[in-house]
SEPATI-988590 format. One line per field, with one value per residue (C-alpha): residue in one letter; z negated, x negated, y negated. Coordinates in steps of 0.05 Angstrom, whole numbers, plus 5000, padded with zeros to 4 digits. Layout:
<sites>
type <- [A_...]
zz <- [Z_...]
xx <- [X_...]
yy <- [Y_...]
</sites>
This chain:
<sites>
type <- [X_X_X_X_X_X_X_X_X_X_X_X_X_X_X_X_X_X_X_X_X_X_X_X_X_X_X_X_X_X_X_X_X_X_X_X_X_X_X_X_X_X_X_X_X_X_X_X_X_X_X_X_X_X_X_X_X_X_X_X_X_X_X_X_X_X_X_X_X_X_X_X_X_X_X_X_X_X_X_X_X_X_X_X_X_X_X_X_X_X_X_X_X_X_X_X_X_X_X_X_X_X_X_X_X_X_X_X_X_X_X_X_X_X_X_X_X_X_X_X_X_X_X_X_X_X_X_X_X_X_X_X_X_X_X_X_X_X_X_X_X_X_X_X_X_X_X_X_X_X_X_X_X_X_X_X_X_X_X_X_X_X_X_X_X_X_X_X_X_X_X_X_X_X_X_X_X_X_X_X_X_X_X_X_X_X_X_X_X_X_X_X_X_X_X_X_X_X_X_X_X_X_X_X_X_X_X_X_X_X_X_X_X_X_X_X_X_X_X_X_X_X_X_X_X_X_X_X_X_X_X_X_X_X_X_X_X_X_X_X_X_X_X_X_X_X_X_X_X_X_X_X_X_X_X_X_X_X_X_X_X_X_X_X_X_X_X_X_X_X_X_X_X_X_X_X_X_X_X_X_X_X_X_X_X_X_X_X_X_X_X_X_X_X_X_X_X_X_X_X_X_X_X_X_X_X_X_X_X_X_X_X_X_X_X_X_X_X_X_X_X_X_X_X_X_X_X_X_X_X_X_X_X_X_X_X_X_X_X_X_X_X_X_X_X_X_X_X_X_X_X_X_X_X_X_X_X_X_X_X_X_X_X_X_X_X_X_X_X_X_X_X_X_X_X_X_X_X_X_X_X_X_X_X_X_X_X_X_X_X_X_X_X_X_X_X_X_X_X_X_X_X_X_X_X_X_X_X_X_X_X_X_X_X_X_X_X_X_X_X_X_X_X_X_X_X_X_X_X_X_X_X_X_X_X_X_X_X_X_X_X_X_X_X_X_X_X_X_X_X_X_X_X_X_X_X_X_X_X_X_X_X_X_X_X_X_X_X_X_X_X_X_X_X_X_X_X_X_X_X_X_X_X_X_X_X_X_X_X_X_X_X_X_X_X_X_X_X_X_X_X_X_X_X_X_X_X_X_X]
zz <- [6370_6379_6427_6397_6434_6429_6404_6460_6467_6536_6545_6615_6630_6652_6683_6732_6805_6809_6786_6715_6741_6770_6713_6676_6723_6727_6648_6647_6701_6660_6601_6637_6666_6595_6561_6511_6543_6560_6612_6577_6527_6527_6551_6512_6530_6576_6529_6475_6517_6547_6485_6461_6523_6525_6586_6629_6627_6701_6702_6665_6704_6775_6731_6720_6779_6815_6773_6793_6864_6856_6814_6743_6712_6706_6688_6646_6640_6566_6543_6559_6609_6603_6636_6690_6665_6742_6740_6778_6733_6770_6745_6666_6670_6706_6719_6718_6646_6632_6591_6580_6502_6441_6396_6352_6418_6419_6496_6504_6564_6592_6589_6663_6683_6658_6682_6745_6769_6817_6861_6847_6904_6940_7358_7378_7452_7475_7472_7531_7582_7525_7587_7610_7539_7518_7594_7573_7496_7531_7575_7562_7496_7504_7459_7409_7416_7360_7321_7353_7302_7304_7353_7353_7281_7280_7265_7335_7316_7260_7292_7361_7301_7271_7342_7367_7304_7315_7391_7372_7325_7365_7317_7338_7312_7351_7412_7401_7399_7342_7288_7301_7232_7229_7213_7140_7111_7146_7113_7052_7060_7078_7011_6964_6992_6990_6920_6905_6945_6956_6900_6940_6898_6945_6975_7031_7062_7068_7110_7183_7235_7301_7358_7337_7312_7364_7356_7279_7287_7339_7285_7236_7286_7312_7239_7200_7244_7274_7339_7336_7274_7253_7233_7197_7228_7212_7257_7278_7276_7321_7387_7413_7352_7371_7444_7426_7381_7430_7484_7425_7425_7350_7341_7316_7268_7263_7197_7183_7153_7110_7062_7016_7079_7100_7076_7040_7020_7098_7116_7073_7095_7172_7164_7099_7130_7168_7147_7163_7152_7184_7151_7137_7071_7048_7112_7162_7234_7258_7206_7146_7091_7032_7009_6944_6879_6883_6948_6945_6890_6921_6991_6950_6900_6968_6999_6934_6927_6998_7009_7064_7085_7081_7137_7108_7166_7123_7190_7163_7089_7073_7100_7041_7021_6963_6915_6924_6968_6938_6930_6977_6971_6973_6901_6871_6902_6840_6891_6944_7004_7030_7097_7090_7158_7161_7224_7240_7295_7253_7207_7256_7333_7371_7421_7367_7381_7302_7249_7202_7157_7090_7084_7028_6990_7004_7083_7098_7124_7174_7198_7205_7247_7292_7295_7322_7373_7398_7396_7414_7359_7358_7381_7328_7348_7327_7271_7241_7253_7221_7163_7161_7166_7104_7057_7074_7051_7111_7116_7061_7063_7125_7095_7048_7104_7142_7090_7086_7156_7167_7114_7145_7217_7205_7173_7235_7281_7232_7223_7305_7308_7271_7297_7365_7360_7295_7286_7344_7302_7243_7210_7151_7134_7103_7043_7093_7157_7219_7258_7244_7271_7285_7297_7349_7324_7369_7426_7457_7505_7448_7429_7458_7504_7476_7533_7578_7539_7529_7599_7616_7555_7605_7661_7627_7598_7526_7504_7440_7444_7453_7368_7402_7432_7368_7358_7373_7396_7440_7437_7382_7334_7283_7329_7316_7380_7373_7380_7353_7348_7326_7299_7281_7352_7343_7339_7311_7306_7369_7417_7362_7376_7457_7452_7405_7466_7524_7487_7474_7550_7560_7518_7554_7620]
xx <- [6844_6779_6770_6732_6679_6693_6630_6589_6537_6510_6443_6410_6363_6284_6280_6325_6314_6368_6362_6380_6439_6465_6457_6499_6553_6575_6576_6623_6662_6665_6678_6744_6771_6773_6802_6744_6745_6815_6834_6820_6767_6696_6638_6572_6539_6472_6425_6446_6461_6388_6372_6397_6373_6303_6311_6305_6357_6358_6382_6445_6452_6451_6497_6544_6544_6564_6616_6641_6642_6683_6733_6712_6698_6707_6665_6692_6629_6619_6665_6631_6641_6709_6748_6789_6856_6883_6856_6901_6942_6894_6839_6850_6898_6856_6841_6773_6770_6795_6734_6697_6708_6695_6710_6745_6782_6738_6717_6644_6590_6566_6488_6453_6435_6487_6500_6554_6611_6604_6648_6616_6562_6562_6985_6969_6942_6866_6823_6824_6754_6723_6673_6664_6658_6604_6570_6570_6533_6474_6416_6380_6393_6443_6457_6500_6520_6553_6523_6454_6398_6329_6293_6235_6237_6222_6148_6129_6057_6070_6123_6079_6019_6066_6099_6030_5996_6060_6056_5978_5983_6028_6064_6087_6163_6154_6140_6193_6277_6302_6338_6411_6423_6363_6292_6284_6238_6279_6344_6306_6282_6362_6387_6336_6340_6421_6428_6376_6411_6482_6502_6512_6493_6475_6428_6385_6435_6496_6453_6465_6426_6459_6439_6495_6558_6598_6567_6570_6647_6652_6609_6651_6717_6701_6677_6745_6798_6862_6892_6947_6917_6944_6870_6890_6857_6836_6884_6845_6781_6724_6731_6677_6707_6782_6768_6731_6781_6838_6803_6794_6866_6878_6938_6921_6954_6933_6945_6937_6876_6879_6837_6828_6816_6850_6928_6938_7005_7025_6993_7024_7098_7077_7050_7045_7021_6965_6897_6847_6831_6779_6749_6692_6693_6632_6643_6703_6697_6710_6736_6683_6724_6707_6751_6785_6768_6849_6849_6800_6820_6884_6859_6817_6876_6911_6867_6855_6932_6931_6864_6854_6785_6769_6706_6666_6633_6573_6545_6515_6525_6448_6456_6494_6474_6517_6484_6465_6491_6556_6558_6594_6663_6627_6595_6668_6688_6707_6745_6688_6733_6697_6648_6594_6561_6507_6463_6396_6414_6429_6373_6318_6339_6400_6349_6332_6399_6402_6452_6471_6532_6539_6587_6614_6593_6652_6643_6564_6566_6635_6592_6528_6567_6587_6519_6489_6538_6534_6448_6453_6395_6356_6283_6231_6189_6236_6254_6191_6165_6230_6208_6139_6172_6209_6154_6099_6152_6154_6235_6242_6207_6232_6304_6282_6252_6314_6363_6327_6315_6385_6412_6376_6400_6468_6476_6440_6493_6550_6524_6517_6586_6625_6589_6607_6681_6700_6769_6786_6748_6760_6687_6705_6632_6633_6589_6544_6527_6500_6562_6618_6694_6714_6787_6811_6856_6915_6905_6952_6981_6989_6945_6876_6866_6810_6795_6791_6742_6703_6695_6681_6618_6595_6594_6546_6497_6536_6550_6618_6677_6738_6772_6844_6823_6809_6879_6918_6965_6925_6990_7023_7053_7003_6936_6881_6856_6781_6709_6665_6596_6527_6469_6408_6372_6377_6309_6314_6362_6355_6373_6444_6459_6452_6482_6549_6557_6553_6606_6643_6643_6679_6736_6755_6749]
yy <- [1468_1495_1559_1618_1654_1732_1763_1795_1850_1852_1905_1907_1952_1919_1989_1985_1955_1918_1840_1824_1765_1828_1867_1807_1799_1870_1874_1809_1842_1898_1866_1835_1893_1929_1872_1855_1788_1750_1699_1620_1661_1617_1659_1658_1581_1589_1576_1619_1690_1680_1676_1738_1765_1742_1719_1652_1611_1605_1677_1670_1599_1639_1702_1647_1612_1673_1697_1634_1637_1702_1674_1709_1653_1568_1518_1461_1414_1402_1441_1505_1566_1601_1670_1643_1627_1649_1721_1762_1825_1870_1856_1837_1916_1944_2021_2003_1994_2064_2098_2044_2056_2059_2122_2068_2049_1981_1964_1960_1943_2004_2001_2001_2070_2103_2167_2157_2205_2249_2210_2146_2116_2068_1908_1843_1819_1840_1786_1747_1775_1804_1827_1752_1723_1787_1768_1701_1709_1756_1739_1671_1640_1572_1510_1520_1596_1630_1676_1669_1660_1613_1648_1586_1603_1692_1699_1732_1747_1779_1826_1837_1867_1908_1938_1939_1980_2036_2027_2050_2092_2142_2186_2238_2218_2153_2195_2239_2246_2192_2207_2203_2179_2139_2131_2154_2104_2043_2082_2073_2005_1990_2021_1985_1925_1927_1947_1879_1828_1851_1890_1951_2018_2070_2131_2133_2188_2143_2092_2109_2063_2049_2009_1954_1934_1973_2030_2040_2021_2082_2128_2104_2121_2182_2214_2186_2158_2201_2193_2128_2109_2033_1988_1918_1864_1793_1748_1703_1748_1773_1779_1836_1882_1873_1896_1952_1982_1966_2007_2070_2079_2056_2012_1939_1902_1829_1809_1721_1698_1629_1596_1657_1703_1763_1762_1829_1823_1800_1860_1904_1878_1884_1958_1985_2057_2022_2074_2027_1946_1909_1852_1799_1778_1737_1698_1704_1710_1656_1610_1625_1627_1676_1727_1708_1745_1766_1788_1831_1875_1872_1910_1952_1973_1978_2023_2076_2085_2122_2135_2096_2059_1983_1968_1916_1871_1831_1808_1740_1736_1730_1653_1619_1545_1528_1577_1654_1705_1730_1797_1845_1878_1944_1924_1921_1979_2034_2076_2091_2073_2017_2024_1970_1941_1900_1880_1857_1818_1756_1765_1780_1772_1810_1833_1888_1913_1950_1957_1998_2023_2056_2104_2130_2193_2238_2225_2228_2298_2289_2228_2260_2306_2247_2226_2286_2305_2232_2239_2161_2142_2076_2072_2107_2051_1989_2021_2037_1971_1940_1983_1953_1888_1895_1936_1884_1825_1793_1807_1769_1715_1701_1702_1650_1606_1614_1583_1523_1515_1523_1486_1433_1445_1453_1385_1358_1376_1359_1295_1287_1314_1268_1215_1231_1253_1209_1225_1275_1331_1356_1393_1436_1470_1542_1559_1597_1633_1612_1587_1543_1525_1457_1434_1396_1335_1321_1273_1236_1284_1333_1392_1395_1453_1480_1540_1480_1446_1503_1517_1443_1450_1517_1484_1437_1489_1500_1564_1541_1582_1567_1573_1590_1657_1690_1699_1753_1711_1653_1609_1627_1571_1574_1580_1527_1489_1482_1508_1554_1523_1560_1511_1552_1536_1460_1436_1363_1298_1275_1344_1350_1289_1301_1353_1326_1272_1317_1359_1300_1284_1357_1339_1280_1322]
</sites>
């Protein structure tokens, strides 16, 4: 029986900023949430909706291919595009539909640039020497460390101009006390370029710019959090973050991670009071799996009941090599309780030591607060020429050069990998980022100690971690013995492939 294809009418807006596959995938997410289109309904074929759009055909290609990374939507080669029959209740009865109507009580697409709401915008164990593994990640750069980017790769002369010209030019807010929330045109810069590329609506005075991860989770702390408060966290998730907040006081609550990330229904029957949850969802620390579509309108439904705060970690999601960047939790967020960080020190180099968070409408001015009673801004100087950086394109161009390059490098040492280890590895590859676990296969004397390997792989120069002491629990039942392995500094064939033997040699002692 032939499937019908419910009749459409999508408008975008040319005005607006923000992309028009954007523009398309929030009216089909729209259009799902208020019912106009149904689980197993066929959505408009590619050719005909760019069509009626006047627009490429690549457009709606990239639309569609991101919908169906998210789960919105399923391909069924010829026989068209279709709603995903496994949409969770959620999101086809959703609140979100609510006044998205017709006077005859029809649903319709709300046209881009519609006026918004005044609301709307954009205790397990410590990690084992959080101080020894941190020691261990800084200074000079090592083979294989996680989360380090190309640093052969940054265009230095082009960065030394644009330090230089500020260095010269000596403003007098260069010269002088920084910002605590930030240097305005970089805030700018931050929030443009986020609503573009992430989907992340906001204004230039919910960007606060810190001088790293740690310290926008202590801005984000000190503004919002109580004393004892319970903070869901990603079991097995990142290290430097879980020893931070267990020295703040705040109770943790590691809730399991598997192949559809963070377990919100887990964490709900382990602490169902909890006010905070931290997670990564375009690409989990360490494991790199991607939220599911389900999940996260699940923590986000979870956190609007009780007005409680999701903290969005987007720490490498501009890296993605099966198709474009996926969009971030924050762009789904209808409630405003999600806290968005991002960092430069995966984009650019850590040695910048910025990042910045997005906080929600509702608490700008308790953080700004924070912010200038701990008058612990970034350099004027950085930060302006960060903001040069990005207005004179170079930011992005270099974003696009990095996928490639990386695309490129990461198959190198997979390829090395397997070739060294055969079956005593297991190499699962993420859709993207710029580090990777592995899994140790059992050897004969039973699971592979993977802290001992990891120390053996020091001792020869290596800088992997050891997969097992991301978990709260190091030997708990359902811990993974392996490594966590970064690629982006791996120059050719021939250095992966010397260095997949030497770490070979460290797990045969």
């Amino acid at each position: 029986m032939p499937v019908s294809t419910p009749a459409l009418t999508i408008e975008i807006d040319r005005q607006q900023q923000l992309p028009i596959y954007l523009q398309i995938c929030e009216r089909f997410r729209t259009a799902i949430a208020a019912g106009h289109l149904r689980p197993g309904d066929r959505v408009p074929a590619l050719r005909g909706l760019a069509t009626q759009l006047n627009t490429a055909r690549g457009t709606v290609e990239l639309a569609y291919t991101i919908l169906v990374d998210e789960g919105y939507l399923q391909m069924r080669g010829a026989a068209g595009t279709f709603v995903s029959a496994s949409l969770p209740l959620s999101v086809t009865h959703s609140s979100r539909g609510q006044g998205l109507q017709d006077t005859d009580g029809r649903p319709k697409f709300v046209e881009a640039g519609s006026p918004k709401t005044a609301d709307a915008s954009c205790s397990g164990q410590p990690a084992p020497r959080p101080l020894a593994i941190a020691v261990a990640m800084s200074g000079e750069p090592r083979p294989l460390q996680p989360g380090l980017p190309a640093l052969d790769a940054f265009p230095l002369k082009v960065w030394n101009r644009l330090v230089s010209h500020r260095a010269r030019g000596a403003e007098r807010a260069v010269l002088a006390y920084p910002n605590p929330a930030g240097y305005l045109p970089l805030r700018e810069h931050i929030a443009t370029y986020l609503g573009l590329s992430r989907g992340v609506a906001c204004l230039p005075e919910q960007v606060f710019v810190t001088s790293g991860y740690r310290a926008a989770l202590e801005l984000v702390l000190r503004g919002l959090a109580r004393p004892n408060d319970h903070v869901w966290y990603e079991d097995p998730g990142y290290l430097l973050a879980r020893s931070f907040l267990a020295e703040t006081g705040i109770q943790l609550v590691p809730v399991p991670v598997d192949s559809e990330g963070i377990d919100v229904e887990r964490g709900i029957q382990l602490d169902p009071e909890a006010r905070f949850a931290l997670v990564t969802p375009s690409h989990q620390s360490p494991l790199g799996h991607t939220l599911s579509l389900a999940r996260r309108l699940a923590l986000l439904d979870w956190a609007e009941k009780a007005s409680r705060w999701i903290i969005e970690d987007d720490y490498d999601s501009e890296f993605r090599y099966l198709g474009r960047p996926l969009p971030a939790l924050k762009s789904l967020d209808r409630y405003d309780r999600v806290i968005y960080c991002g960092t430069f020190s995966k984009v650019m180099f850590p040695g910048l030591r910025l990042a910045y968070v997005v906080v929600p409408e509702r608490a700008v001015e308790r953080v700004g607060r924070v912010a200038c009673s701990m008058n612990a801004g970034s350099p004027t100087l950085l930060q302006a020429a960060v903001a040069d950086f990005i207005e004179q394109g170079h930011f992005a161009r270099h974003l696009k050069r990095m996928r490639t390059l990386y695309a490129e490098r990461r198959m190198l040492i997979v390829h090395a990998l397997e070739q060294a280890f055969g079956e005593r590895l297991i190499v699962d590859l993420p859709p993207g980022g710029i580090q990777f676990a592995v899994q140790f296969t059992e050897g004969p004397d039973g699971p592979v100690d993977d802290v001992a390997v990891a120390a053996r792989a020091r001792e020869a120069g290596l800088a992997v971690l050891p997969l097992s002491i991301w978990y709260a629990n190091v030997h708990g039942r359902r811990t993974l013995r392996g490594l966590v392995i970064g690629f982006a500094n791996i120059a050719d064939a021939r250095e992966a492939g010397r260095l997949a033997l030497t770490l070979r040699k460290c797990l045969d002692g």
